[in-house]
C-alpha positions as CSV (number, residue, x, y, z in Angstrom):
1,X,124.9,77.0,112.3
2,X,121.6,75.3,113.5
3,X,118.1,77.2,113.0
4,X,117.0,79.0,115.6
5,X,113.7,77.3,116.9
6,X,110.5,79.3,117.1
7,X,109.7,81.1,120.7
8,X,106.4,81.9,120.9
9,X,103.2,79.6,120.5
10,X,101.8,81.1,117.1
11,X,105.1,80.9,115.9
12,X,105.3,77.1,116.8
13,X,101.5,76.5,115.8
14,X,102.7,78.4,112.4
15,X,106.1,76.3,112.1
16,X,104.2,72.9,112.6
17,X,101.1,73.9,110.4
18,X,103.4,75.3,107.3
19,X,106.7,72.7,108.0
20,X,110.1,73.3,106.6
21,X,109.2,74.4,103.2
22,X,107.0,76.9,105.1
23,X,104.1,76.7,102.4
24,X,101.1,75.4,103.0
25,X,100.6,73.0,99.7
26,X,99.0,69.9,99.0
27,X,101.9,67.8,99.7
28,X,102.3,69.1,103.3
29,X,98.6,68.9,103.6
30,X,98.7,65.1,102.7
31,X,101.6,65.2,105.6
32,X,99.0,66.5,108.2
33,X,96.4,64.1,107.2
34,X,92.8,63.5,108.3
35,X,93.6,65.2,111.2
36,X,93.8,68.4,109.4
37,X,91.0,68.2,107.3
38,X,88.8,67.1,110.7
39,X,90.4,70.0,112.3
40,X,89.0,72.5,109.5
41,X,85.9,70.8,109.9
42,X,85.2,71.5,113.0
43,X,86.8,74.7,112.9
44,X,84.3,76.0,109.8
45,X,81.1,74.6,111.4
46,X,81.9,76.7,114.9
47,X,82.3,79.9,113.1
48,X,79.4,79.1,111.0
49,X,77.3,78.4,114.5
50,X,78.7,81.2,116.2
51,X,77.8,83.6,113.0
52,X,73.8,81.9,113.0
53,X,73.6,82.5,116.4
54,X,74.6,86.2,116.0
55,X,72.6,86.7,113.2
56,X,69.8,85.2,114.8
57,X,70.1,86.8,118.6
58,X,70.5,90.4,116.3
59,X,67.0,89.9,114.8
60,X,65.3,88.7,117.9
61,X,66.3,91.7,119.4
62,X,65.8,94.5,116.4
63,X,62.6,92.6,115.8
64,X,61.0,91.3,118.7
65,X,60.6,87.7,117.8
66,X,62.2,84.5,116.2
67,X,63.3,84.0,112.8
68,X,61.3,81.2,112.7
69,X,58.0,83.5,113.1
70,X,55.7,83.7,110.7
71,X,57.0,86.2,107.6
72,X,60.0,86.7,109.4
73,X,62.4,83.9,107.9
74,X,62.6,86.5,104.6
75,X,64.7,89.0,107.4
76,X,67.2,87.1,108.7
77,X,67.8,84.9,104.8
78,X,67.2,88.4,102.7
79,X,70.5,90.3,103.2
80,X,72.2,87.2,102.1
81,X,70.8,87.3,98.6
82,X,71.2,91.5,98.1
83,X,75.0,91.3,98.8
84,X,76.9,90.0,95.3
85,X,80.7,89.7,95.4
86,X,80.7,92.1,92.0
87,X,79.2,94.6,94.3
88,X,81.4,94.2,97.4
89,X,84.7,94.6,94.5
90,X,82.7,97.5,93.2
91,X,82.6,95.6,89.8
């Protein structure tokens, strides 16, 4: 009996991405190639520019001025240092 063939696109994106095996290991990653890697490249540094631009949109508003204001670099960099991953576990 033949396998039935993924019908909708995630399932397809998730069949290509994950192959036969359907893991996603280092030998299927090596399979993929550079275009993988460039594709989590890119992928990371948009979610890291939309999360800035968030960030930095939320404090212009709530503050009244840009980051980049004098004394006001230590509000949008200071909630990053108060957060440890022991606390978010509760450990």
């Amino acid at each position: 009996m033949a396998q039935q063939q993924p019908q909708g696109v995630l399932q397809r994106l998730k069949a290509f991405v994950l192959g036969s095996s359907g893991k996603l290991d280092k030998q299927r990653l090596a399979e993929l190639g550079l275009g993988a890697f460039a594709a989590y490249g890119t992928i990371s540094n948009v979610n890291a520019g939309v999360l800035i631009t968030i960030a930095w949109l939320t404090i212009v508003k709530t503050q009244g001025c840009t980051p980049l204001a004098a004394g006001m670099w230590c509000v949008m960099a200071g909630p990053r240092g108060h957060v440890r991953p022991a606390d978010a576990t509760g450990g």
